[in-house]
Structures are given as C-alpha cells and as structure tokens.
N, C-alpha and C positions, 0 to 999 in steps of 0.2 A: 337351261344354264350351261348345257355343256357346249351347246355351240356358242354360245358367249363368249366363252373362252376359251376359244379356236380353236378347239380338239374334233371339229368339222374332218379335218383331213385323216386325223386318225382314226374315227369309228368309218370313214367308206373303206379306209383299209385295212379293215380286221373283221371279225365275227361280230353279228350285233342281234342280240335275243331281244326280241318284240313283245315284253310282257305286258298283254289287253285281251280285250275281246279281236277277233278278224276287224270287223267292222270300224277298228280304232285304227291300223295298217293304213298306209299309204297306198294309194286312193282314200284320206282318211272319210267317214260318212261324216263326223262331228266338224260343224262350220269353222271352219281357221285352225285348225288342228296340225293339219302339215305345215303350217308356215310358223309353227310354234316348237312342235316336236316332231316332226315327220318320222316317222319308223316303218319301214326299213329308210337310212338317210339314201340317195341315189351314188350308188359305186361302191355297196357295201359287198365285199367279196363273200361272204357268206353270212345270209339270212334266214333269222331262227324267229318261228313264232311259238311262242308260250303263251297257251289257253286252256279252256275246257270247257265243255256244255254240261248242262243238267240232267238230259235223259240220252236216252238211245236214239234221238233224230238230231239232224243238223241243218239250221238253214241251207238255203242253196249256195246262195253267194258267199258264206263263208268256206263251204267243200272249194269252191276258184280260188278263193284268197290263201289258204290253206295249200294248193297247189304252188299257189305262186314263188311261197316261201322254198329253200333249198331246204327245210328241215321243221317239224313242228311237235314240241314237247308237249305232253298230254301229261296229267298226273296220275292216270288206272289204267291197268291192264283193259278194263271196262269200257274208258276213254279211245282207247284206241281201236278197239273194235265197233265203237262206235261211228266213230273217225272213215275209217274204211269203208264200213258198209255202207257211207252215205256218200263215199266217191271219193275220200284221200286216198292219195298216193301210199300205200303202205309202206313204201321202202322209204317216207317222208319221217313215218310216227317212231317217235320214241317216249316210252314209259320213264316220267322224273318225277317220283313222289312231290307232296307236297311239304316243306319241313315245319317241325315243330318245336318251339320252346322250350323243351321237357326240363332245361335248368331252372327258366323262371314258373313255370306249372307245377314245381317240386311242393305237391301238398305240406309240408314239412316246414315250409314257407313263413306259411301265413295260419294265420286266427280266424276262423268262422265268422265269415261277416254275417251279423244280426241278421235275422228274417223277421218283418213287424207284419203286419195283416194291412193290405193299404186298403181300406176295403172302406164303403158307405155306410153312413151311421145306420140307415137304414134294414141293411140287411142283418144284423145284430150275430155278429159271428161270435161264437163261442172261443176265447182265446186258450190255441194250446200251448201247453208249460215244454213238453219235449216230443215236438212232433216227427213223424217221420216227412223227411223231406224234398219231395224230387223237385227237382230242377231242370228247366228250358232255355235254352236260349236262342233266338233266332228274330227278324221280320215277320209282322203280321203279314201273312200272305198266303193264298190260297195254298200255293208248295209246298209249304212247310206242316201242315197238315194238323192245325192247332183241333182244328174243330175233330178231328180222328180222339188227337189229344185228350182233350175236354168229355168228349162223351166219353171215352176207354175208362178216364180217371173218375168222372161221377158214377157209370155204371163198377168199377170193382170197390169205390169206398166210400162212406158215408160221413156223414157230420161228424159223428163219434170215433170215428176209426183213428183217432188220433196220426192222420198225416197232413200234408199240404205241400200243393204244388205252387210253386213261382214260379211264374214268369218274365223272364227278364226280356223284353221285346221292344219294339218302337213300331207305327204305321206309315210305311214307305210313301211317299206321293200318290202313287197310283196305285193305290188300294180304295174306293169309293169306303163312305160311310161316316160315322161321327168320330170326330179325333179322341177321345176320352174309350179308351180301349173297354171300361169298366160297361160301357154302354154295347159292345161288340159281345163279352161274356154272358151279358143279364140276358140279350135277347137270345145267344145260344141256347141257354137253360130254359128259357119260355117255347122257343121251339121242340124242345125235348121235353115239353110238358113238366117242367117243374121251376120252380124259386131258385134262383143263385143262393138266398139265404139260408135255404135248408139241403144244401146241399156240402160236399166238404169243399174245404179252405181252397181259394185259388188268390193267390195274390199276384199283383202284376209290379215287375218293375218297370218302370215305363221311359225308358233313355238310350238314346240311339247313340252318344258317345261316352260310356261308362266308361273309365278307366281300363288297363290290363289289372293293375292289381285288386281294384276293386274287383273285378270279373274272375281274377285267381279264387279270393275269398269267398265269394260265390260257391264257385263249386267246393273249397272247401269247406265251407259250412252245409252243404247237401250230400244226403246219401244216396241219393243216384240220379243220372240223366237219364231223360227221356227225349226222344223229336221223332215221333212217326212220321218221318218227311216222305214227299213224292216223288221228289230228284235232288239231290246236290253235285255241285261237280267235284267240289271237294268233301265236303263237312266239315267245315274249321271246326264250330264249337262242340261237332260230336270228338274229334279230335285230342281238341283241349281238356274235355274232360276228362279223356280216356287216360291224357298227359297226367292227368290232377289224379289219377285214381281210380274215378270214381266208377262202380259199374255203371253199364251203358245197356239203354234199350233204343235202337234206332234201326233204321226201316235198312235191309240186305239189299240194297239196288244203285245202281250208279256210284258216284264217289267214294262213299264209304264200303264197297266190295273190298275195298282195297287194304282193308285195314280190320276189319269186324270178322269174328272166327265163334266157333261155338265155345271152346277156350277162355278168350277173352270179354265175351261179353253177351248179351240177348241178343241176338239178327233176328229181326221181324221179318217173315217171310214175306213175298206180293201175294195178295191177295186174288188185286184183278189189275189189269192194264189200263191206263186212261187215255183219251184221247191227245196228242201231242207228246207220246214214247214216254208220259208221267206213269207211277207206277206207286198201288196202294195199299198199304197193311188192312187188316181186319182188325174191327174195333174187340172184337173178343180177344186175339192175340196180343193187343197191347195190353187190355185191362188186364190178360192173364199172365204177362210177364210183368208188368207192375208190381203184383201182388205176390210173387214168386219170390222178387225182390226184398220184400218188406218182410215177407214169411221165413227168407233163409239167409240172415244176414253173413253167413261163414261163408257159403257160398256165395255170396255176392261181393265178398270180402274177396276174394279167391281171383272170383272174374277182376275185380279194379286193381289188384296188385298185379296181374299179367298182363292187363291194359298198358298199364305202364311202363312196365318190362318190354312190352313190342313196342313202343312207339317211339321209346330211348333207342332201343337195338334198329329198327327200322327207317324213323322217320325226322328222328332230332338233326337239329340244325347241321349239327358237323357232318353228318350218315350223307343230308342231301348234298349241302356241298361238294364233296369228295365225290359223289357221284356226277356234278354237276362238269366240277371239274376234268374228271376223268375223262369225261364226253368232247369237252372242249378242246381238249387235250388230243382227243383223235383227231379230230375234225382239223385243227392244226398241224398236224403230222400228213 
C-alpha cells in the first residue's frame, strides 16, 4: 500500500526497519514477495532488519542477510549473542525489547472467562466446583514442550487434587498427526502407561484465532502459567501473562532470559541441550514448581504482582517506543 501511494521516493530516502524473518528481506526466498513489498526498497539510505531466532544457532544464509543490513534489532541480550557467535557483525546488533500491552493486559480489566471441561463423554471426568487453574498458551509443536507439559502435570497431581490445566492451543500445518488434539493427549497418557480419564483435568481450547480480550480473560480467570518451552525468540504469551499477573513457570532460555528473574517468577532451569541449540527443563522441575505454586498461593501472589511491575517499567508499549525512537533518532543525527 505504501508504494501505491507514492511514498516509493520517500522510504529509499530515509531509514527503513525490515520487520520479518531474514529470509523475507530482499533477495526475498517467498515467490513474488519483492514485487509486492520488497524490503529493504533499493536506495534506502539506512537499512534496519528487525528479527529473532529460537535458540542459540542461526541459519547460515540469514548470518549474509543479517550482514547485508546497516543494522539489525534483536529483542534479548541472549539474541545478540546469539547473533554473533553465528557470524553477525556485532557492531550491526542492537538490543529492542519486545513491547507489551500492559494497559490492555491490566487484570483489573476483565471477568474470569469460564473454564468448562471440553473433554469426551467417554472419559467421565469428575467436574471441579473451584479448581485450581493453570494455564498455556501456545502451538502444538514439538518446541513448545507440551508433552514435558503433560507428563510434569499428571506426574505432581491427581484426579482429586482439585486443579486443571487448559490448554489454549491450535495444530500448526506442519505438525503430522490427527487434527482433534483430544486424540494427541489420550495417546500421550497411553504412552505413559495410564488413562487420560483417571488422570487430572486437562482441557484444551482449541482456536488459533481467539480474540485479545478473550485471551486477556483467559489468563484472568487462571492462577498461574506455565510453558516448559524449548526456545522462543520472544515469549509473547509468557509475556502476556506476566502483563496479566499472573505467576509464571517457564523454561530460563532464550527469549524469555530477558525478562524471567527469581523475583518475578519460577525460571525453569535447562536441564540438557538438544540437538539444533533447543534446550530442555526436567519434568521433575516442572512438576515441582507447579505444585510450589498451588502450595503457596502468597507467594505466588508476590511473584505475579512483580511480574507486572517489570513489564510496565521495562517492556510496555511507551518503554519500547521511546527506546525505539531514541535509536532512530541517533541514527539520524
């Protein structure tokens, strides 16, 4: 749209921030993509790419593309050292938080949206009156570390322990398997040698584009998040929560380094390394900060009101702009 309406001469002559993955940049790899939006445009006097990976490795061809740029924002301290050790230009990288909502994430908000059991007649779940609640939110995908998840949460609590976990997820394209995720959980459980049924509550919400404010409600109706993920480059929805509140158990690696402290929240330690710079908690450490959780609600009260407090002070919309701007600002000068 913008070169629709001629504003072609003006982005080659000023600063133009390339926010995608490398691989979207000029040489775009996606078929007809430069003849649609090319970024960097050709004669742009100073080009900035804005990305980030998931672990500590970086394709090859994006460390080239990466060079190519006069400058490229990373969101973590973690980012950039990543960045480097895989062959950017270090005098390239600079550290831009990622921002955050925290006006519209203001738990204070919103009303506890309902939690119902979406569950098979079949497996004949006992309904709780006032459970305790955690909550996920992410892609079904091997990263995201559902199955860590899942076993952490059946091995610290049982049918009766009155808690349950939801799931709010969707199954990305290229995930193999049957689309009905209830079918992904049941054979989890059968692999770990037991019945989804006699096991405690897991519900899934199953919708890849839920609302924001349904999603606010979400987390305000849960008392705590969890996502033992393997890498993120950000953690939005570790993020969001942390905006909403709520205490946080989430894996100490990559994106969210940036933002998780023993302070504010459970950091899951790495456990072990995995092949492709992914990196993995132990299921004892989850199930044991789970129940940590549930066991000490004042402190966990403690951690999600500082969660908050840093992420206003650190990360909220205005924080990154002003920083954004500031930058730009040099770079102009």
């Amino acid at each position: 749209p913008a070169y629709e309406r001629g504003e072609t001469r003006k982005m080659q002559s000023g600063i133009v921030v390339c926010h995608a993955t490398p691989d979207a940049w000029v040489p775009s790899k996606f078929p007809g993509w430069d003849s649609i939006a090319p970024c960097p445009p050709r004669g742009a006097r100073y080009t900035i790419g804005r990305t980030m990976y998931e672990t500590d490795s970086l394709p090859a061809d994006w460390v080239t593309r990466c060079n190519a740029m006069d400058e490229v924002w990373v969101p973590t301290a973690f980012a950039r050292d990543a960045f480097a050790a895989a062959g950017v230009a270090a005098s390239k990288l600079v550290v831009l938080g990622e921002p955050i909502d925290t006006a519209f994430f203001d738990p204070a908000l919103y009303k506890p949206l309902p939690l119902k059991i979406n569950s098979r007649p079949r497996q004949s779940i006992t309904p709780l009156s006032h459970p305790f609640r955690f909550l996920s939110v992410f892609k079904w995908e091997a990263r995201k570390g559902w199955d860590v998840l899942l076993e952490a949460y059946w091995s610290a609590f049982t049918k009766s322990d009155g808690v349950r976990l939801l799931l709010k997820t969707y199954l990305p394209s290229w995930e193999a398997g049957p689309p009905d995720l209830n079918l992904h959980v049941e054979a989890f459980a059968r692999q770990l040698g037991k019945r989804r049924g006699d096991l405690a509550a897991v519900e899934l919400h199953v919708d890849e584009s839920t609302s924001r404010g349904a999603l606010a409600e979400m987390y305000r109706g849960a008392d705590a998040f969890v996502l033992p993920t393997r890498g993120e480059g950000w953690g939005l929805p570790i993020a969001e929560a942390m905006a909403s509140g709520l205490p946080v158990i989430a894996t100490n690696f990559s994106g969210p380094t940036a933002f998780l402290t023993d302070d504010n929240s459970y950091p899951l330690r790495v456990a072990r390394r995995l092949p492709g710079g992914q990196a993995e908690p132990s299921v004892a450490d989850v199930a044991q900060a789970m129940k940590r959780v549930r066991d000490k609600p004042a402190e966990a009260r403690r951690k999600g009101e500082r969660a908050r407090a840093d992420m206003a002070a650190k990360f909220s919309s205005h924080v990154v702009a002003a920083a954004a701007r500031a930058r730009l600002e040099q770079i102009r000068h």
